[in-house]
PAZAPA-4460 file (N, C-alpha, C; in steps of 0.05 Angstrom, whole numbers, plus 32768, in hexadecimal, padded with zeros to 4 digits):
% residues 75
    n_x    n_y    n_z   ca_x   ca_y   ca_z    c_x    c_y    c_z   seq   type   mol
   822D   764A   7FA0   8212   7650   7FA9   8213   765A   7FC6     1      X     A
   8205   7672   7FCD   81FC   767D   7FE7   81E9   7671   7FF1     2      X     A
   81E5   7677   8008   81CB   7681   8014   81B3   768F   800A     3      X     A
   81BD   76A3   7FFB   81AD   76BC   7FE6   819E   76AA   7FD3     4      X     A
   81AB   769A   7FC7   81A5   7687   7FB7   819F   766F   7FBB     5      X     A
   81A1   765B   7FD5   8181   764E   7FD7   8169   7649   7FD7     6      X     A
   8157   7641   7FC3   8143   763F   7FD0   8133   762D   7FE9     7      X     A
   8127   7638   7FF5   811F   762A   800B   80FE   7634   8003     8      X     A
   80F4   761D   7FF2   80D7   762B   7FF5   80C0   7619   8006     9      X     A
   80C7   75FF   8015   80B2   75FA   8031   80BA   7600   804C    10      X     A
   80A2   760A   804E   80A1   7615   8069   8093   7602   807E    11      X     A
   809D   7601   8099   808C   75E8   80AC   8086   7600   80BB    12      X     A
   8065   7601   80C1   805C   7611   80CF   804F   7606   80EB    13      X     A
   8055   7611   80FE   803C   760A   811C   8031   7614   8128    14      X     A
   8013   7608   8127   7FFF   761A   812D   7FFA   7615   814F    15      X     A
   7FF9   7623   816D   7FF9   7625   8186   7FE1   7626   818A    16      X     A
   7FD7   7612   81A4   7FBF   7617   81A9   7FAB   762C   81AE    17      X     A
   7FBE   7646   81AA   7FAA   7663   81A4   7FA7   7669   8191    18      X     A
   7FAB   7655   8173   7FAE   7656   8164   7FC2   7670   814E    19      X     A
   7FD2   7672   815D   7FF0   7683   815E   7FFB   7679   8141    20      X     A
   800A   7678   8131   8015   766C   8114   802D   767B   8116    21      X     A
   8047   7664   8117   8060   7673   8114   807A   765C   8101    22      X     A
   8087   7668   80EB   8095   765E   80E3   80A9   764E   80F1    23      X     A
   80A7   7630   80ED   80C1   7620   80FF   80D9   7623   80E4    24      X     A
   80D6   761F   80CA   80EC   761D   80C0   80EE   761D   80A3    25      X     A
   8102   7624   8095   80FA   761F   806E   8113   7610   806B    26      X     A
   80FD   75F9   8057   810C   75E3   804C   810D   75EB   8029    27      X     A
   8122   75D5   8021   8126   75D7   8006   8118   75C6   7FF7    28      X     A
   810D   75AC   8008   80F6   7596   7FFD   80DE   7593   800E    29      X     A
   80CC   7587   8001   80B4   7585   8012   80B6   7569   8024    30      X     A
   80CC   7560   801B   80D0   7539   8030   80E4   754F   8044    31      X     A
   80EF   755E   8042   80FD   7563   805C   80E9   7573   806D    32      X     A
   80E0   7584   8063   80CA   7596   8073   80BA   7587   8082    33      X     A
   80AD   756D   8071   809D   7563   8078   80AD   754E   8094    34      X     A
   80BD   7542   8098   80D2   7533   809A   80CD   7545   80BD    35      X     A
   80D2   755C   80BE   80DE   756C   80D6   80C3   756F   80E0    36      X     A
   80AA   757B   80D7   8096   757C   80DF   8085   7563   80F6    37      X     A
   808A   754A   80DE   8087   752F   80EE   8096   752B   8105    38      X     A
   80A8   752F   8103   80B9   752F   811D   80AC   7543   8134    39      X     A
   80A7   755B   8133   8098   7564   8145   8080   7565   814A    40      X     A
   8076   755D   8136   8055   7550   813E   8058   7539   8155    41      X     A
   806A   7529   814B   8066   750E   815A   8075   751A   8179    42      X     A
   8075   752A   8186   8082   7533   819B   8063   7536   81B8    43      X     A
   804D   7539   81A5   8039   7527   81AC   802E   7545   81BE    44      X     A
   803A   755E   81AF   8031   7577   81C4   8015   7585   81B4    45      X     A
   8005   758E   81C0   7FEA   7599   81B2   7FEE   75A7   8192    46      X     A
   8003   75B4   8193   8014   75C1   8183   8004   75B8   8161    47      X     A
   7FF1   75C6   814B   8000   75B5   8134   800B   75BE   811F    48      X     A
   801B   75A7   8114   8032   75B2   8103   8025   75AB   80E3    49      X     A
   8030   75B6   80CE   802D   75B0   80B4   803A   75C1   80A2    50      X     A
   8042   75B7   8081   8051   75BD   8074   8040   75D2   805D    51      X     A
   8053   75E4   8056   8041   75F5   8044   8057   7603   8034    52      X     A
   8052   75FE   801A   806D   7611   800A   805C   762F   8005    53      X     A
   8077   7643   8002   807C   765A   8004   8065   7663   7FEA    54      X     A
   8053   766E   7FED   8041   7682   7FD6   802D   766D   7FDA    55      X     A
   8026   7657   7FEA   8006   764D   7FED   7FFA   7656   8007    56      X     A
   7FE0   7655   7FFE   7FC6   7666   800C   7FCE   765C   8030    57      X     A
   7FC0   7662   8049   7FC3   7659   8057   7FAC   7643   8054    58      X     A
   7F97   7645   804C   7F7C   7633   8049   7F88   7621   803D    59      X     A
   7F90   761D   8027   7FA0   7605   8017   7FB5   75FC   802B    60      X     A
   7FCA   7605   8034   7FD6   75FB   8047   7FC4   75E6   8063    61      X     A
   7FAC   75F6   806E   7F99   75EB   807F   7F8E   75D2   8078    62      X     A
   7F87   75D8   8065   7F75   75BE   805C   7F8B   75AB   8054    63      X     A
   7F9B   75A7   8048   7FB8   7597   8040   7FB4   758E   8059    64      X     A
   7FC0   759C   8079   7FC9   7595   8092   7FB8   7580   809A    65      X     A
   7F9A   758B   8097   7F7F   757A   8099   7F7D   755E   8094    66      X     A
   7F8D   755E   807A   7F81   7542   806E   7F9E   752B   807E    67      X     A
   7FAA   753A   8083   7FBE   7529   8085   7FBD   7511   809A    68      X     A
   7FCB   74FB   8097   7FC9   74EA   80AE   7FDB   74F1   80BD    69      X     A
   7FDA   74E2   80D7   7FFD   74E9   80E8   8019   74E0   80D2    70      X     A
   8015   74D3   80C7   8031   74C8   80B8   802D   74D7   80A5    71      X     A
   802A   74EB   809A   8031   7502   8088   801F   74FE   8073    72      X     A
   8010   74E9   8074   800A   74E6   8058   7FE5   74E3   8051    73      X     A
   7FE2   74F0   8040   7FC8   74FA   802C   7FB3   74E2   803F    74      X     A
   7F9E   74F1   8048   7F7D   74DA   804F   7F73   74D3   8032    75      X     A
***
């Protein structure tokens, strides 16, 4: 197996207080994506981070980010 041939379909995205959106990274699971994201959330900078796989809406991604508590997990 390559490179060519992994998939990596989550993506940890962060949104900048000018509301800027730029890819930090693609994971192969959503516990690691999610995993790296928490880590830089908790860095405690305005910055916010959240997980979103490859071919979902950004609104679905938003609202997902929305509900979430700080410890990654579903309100």
């Amino acid at each position: 197996m390559n490179d060519s041939t992994i998939s990596l379909p989550w993506l940890v995205i962060r949104q900048d207080d000018n509301g800027n959106r730029y890819r930090v990274g693609r994971y192969a699971t959503r516990a690691e994506a999610q995993k790296i994201a928490d880590s830089l959330d908790s860095r405690g900078h305005k910055q916010l981070y959240w997980v979103e796989r490859i071919g979902q809406s950004q609104g679905q991604a938003q609202a997902q980010a929305q509900a979430q508590n700080g410890d990654g997990t579903l309100n």
